[in-house]
TORKOL-4160 file (C-alpha; in steps of 0.2 Angstrom, whole numbers, padded with zeros to 4 digits, m for minus):
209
<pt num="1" X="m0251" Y="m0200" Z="m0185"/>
<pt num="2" X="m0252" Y="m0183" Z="m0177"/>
<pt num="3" X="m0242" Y="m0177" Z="m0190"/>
<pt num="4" X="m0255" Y="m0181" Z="m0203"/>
<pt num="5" X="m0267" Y="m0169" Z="m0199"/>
<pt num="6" X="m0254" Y="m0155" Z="m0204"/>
<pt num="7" X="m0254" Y="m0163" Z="m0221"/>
<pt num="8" X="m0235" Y="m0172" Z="m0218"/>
<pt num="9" X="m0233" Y="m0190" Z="m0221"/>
<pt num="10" X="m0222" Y="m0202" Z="m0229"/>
<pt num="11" X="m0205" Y="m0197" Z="m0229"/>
<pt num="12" X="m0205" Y="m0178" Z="m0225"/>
<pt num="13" X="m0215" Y="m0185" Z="m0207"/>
<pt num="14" X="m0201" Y="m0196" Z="m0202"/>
<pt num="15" X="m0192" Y="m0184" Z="m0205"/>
<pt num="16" X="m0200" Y="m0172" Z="m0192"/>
<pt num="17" X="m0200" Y="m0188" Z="m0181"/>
<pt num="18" X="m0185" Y="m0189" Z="m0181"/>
<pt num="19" X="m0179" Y="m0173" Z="m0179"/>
<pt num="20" X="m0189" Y="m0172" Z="m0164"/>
<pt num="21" X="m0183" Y="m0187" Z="m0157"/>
<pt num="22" X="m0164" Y="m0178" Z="m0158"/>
<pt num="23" X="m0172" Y="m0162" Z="m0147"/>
<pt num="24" X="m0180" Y="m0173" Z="m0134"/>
<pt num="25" X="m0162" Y="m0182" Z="m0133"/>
<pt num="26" X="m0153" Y="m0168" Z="m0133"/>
<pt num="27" X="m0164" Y="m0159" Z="m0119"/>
<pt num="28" X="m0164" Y="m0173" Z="m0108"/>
<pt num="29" X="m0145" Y="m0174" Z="m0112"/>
<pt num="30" X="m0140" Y="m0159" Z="m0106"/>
<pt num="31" X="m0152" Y="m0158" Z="m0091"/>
<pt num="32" X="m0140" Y="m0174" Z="m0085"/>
<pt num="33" X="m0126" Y="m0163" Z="m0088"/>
<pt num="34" X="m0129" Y="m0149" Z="m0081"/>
<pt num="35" X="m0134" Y="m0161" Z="m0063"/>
<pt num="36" X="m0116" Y="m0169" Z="m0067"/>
<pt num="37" X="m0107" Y="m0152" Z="m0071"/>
<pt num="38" X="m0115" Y="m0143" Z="m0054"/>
<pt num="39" X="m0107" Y="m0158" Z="m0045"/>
<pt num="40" X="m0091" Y="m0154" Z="m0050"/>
<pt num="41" X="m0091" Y="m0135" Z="m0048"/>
<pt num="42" X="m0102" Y="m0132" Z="m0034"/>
<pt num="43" X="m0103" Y="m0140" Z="m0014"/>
<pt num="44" X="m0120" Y="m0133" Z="m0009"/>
<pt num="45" X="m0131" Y="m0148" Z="m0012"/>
<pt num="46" X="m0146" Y="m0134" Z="m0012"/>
<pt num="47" X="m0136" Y="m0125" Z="m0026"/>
<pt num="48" X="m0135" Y="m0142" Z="m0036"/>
<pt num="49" X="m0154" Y="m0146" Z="m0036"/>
<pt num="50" X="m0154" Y="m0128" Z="m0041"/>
<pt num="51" X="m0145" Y="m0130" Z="m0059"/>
<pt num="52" X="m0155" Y="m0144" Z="m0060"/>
<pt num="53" X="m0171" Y="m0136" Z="m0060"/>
<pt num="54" X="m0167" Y="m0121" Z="m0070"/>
<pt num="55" X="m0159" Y="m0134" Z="m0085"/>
<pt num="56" X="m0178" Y="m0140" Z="m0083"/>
<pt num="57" X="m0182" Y="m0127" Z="m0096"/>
<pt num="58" X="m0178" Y="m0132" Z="m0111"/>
<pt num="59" X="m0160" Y="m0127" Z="m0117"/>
<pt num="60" X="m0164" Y="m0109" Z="m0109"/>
<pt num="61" X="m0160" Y="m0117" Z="m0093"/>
<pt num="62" X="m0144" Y="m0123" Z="m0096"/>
<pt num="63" X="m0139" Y="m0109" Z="m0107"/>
<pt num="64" X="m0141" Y="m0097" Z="m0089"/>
<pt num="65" X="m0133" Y="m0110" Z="m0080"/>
<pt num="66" X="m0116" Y="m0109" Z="m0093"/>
<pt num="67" X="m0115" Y="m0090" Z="m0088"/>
<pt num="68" X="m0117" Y="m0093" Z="m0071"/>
<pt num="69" X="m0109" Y="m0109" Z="m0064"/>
<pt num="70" X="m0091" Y="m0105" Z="m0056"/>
<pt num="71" X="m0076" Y="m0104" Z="m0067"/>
<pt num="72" X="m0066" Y="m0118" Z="m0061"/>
<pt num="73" X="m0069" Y="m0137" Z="m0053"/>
<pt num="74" X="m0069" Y="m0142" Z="m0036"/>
<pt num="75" X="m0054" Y="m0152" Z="m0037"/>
<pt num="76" X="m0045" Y="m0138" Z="m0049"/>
<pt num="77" X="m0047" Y="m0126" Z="m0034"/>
<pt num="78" X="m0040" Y="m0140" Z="m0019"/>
<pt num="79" X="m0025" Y="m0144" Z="m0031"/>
<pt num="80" X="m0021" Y="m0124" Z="m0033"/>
<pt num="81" X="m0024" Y="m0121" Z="m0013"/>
<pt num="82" X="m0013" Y="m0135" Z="m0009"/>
<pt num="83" X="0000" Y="m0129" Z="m0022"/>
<pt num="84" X="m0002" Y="m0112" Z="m0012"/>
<pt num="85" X="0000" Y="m0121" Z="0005"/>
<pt num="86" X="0016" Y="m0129" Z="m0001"/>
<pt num="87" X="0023" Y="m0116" Z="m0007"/>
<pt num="88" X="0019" Y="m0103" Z="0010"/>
<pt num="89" X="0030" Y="m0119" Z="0018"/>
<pt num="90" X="0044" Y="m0119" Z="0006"/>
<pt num="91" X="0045" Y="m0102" Z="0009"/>
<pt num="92" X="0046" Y="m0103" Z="0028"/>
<pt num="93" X="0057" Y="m0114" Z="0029"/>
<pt num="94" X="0069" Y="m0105" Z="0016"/>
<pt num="95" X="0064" Y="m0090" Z="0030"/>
<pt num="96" X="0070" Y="m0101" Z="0045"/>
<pt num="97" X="0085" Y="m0108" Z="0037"/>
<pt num="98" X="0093" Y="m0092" Z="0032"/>
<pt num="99" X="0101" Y="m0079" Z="0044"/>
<pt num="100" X="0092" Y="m0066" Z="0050"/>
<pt num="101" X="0104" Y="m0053" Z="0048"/>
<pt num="102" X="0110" Y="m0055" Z="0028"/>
<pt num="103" X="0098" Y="m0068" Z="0024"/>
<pt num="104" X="0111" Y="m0080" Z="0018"/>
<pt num="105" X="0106" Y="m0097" Z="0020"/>
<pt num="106" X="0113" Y="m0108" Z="0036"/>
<pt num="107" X="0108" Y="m0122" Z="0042"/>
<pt num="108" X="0101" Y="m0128" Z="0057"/>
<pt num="109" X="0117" Y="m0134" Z="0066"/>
<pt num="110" X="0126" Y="m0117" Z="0065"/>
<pt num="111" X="0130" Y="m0108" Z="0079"/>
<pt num="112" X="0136" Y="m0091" Z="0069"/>
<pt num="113" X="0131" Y="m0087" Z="0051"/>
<pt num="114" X="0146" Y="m0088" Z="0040"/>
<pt num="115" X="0145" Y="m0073" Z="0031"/>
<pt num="116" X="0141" Y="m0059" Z="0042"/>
<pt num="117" X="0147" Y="m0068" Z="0057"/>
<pt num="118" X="0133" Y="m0064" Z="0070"/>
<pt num="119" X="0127" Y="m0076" Z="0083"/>
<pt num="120" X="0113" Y="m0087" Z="0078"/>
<pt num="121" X="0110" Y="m0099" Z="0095"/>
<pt num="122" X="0119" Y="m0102" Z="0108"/>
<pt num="123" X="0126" Y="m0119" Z="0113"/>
<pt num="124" X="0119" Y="m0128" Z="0126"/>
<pt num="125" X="0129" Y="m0129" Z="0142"/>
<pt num="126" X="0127" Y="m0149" Z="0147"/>
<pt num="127" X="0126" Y="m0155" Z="0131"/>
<pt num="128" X="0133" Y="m0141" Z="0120"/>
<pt num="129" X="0120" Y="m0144" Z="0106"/>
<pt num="130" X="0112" Y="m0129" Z="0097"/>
<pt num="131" X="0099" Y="m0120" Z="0104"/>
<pt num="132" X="0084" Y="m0111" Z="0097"/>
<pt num="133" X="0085" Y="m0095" Z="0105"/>
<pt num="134" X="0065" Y="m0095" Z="0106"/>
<pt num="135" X="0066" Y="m0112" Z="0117"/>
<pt num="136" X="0063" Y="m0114" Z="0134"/>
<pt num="137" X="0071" Y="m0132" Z="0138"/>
<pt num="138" X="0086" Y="m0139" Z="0128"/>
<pt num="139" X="0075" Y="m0156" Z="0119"/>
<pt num="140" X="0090" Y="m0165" Z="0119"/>
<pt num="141" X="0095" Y="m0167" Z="0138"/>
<pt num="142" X="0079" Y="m0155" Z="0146"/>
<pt num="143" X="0092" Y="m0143" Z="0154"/>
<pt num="144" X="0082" Y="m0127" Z="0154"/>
<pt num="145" X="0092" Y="m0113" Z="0145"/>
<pt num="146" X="0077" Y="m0098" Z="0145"/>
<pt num="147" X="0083" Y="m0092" Z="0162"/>
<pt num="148" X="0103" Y="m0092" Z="0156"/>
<pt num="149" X="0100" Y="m0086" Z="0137"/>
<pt num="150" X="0093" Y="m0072" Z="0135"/>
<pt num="151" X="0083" Y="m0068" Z="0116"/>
<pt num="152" X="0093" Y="m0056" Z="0106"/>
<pt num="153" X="0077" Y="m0044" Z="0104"/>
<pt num="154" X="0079" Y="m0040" Z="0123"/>
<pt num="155" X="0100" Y="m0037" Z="0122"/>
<pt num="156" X="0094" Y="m0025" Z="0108"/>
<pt num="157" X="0081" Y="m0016" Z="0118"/>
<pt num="158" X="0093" Y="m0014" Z="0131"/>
<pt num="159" X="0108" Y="m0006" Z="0121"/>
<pt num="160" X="0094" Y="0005" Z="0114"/>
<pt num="161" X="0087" Y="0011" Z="0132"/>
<pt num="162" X="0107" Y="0011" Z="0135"/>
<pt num="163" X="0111" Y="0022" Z="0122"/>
<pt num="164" X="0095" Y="0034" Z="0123"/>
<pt num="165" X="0099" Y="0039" Z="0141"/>
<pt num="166" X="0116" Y="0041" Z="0138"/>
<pt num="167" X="0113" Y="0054" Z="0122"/>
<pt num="168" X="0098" Y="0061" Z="0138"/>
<pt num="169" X="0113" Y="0062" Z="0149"/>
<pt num="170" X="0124" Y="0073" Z="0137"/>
<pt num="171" X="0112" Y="0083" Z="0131"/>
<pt num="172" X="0107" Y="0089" Z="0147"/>
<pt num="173" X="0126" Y="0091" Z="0153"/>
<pt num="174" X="0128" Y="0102" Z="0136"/>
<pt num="175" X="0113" Y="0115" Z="0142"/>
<pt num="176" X="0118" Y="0114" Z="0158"/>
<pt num="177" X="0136" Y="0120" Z="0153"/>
<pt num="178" X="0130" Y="0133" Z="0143"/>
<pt num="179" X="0119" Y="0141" Z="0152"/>
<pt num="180" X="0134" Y="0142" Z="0165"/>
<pt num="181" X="0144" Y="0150" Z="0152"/>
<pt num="182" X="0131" Y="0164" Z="0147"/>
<pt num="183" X="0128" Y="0168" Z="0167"/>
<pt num="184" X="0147" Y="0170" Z="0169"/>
<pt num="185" X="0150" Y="0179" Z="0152"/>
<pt num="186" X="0137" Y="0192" Z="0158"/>
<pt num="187" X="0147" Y="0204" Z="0170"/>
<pt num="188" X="0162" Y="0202" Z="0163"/>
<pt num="189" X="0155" Y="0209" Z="0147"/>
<pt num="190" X="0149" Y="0224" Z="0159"/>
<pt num="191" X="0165" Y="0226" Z="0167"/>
<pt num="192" X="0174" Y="0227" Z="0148"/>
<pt num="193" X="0165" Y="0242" Z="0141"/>
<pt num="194" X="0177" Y="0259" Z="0144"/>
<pt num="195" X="0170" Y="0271" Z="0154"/>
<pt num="196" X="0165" Y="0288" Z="0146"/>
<pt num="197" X="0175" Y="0301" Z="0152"/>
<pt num="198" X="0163" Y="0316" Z="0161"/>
<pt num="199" X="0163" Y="0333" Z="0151"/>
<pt num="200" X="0171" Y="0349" Z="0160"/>
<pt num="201" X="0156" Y="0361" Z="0167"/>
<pt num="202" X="0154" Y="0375" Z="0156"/>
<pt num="203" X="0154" Y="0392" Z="0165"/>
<pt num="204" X="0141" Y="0406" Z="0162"/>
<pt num="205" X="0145" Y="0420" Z="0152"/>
<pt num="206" X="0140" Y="0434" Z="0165"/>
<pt num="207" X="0152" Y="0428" Z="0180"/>
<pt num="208" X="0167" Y="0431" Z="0167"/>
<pt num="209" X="0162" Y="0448" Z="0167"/>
């Protein structure tokens, strides 16, 4: 045995054997788990071979590879970005099902929101259903309702323009007016002031004499 020429035998040898034996195991063990554990954290094939190679080195390897590899597994991270989609769509649909106005939740058959009372769509006028004010074409008889329904947005934007030329419209009036004021105040503030009365002449003293 090679063994022997250190001056181990009997007992104390197989011992050492043995022992051995375990860290072979254990190496390739874990260079079959890092390979397996790559799998399930990592897509990039290239990346796997990668871990592979560097769990090659024995236990050093796979030690840098445990720092490295990515926190969570494949499947973890689908799971949590399908939880994340699922809730975005709840949410949206909470969004669309409530009024825009007070946000309290309708459904999709109102035609006015029951608390604030504001329109939400407008029924259609063949088959008086409710409209989507964002459609086009009525889906349920294909009467097109974007030429006789106009968005909300745009009623705003007009009663905004409205409003805007009329405050235009009164504050120019209000300078015009007093400018026409302060032109006709002008002379009659002249005319107002008393006139000074003229002194007497005073006569020299020499012509008295």
């Amino acid at each position: 045995m090679p063994l022997a020429l250190f001056g181990i035998g009997g007992g104390l040898g197989l011992a050492v054997n043995l022992v051995v034996l375990f860290l072979i195991v254990v190496y390739l063990a874990l260079i079959y788990w890092t390979y397996l554990d790559a799998r399930r954290r990592i897509e990039d094939p290239v990346l796997i071979a990668c871990a592979t190679a560097a769990s090659v080195f024995p236990y050093l390897g796979t030690v840098v590879y445990t720092i490295l590899r990515p926190p969570e597994f494949l499947e973890d991270r689908e799971e949590r970005e399908l939880e994340l989609r699922a809730a975005e769509l709840e949410l949206r649909q909470r969004i669309e099902q409530s009024c825009p106005h007070c946000e309290y939740p309708v459904e999709r058959t109102y035609l006015r929101c029951p608390n604030c009372e504001r329109r939400l769509r407008d029924p259609c006028r063949k088959c008086h259903k409710p409209l989507d004010p964002r459609w086009g074409i009525c889906p349920y008889c294909e009467t097109e309702v974007r030429k006789q329904q106009r968005p909300e947005r745009e009623a705003r934007r007009t009663d905004r323009a409205r409003a805007q030329r009329a405050a235009g419209q009164r504050a120019s009036g209000q300078r015009a007016s007093g400018s026409t004021r302060s032109s006709s105040d002008g002379p009659t503030r002249r005319q107002d002031r008393p006139a000074v009365a003229a002194r007497p002449p005073q006569r020299p003293s020499g012509s008295s004499r």
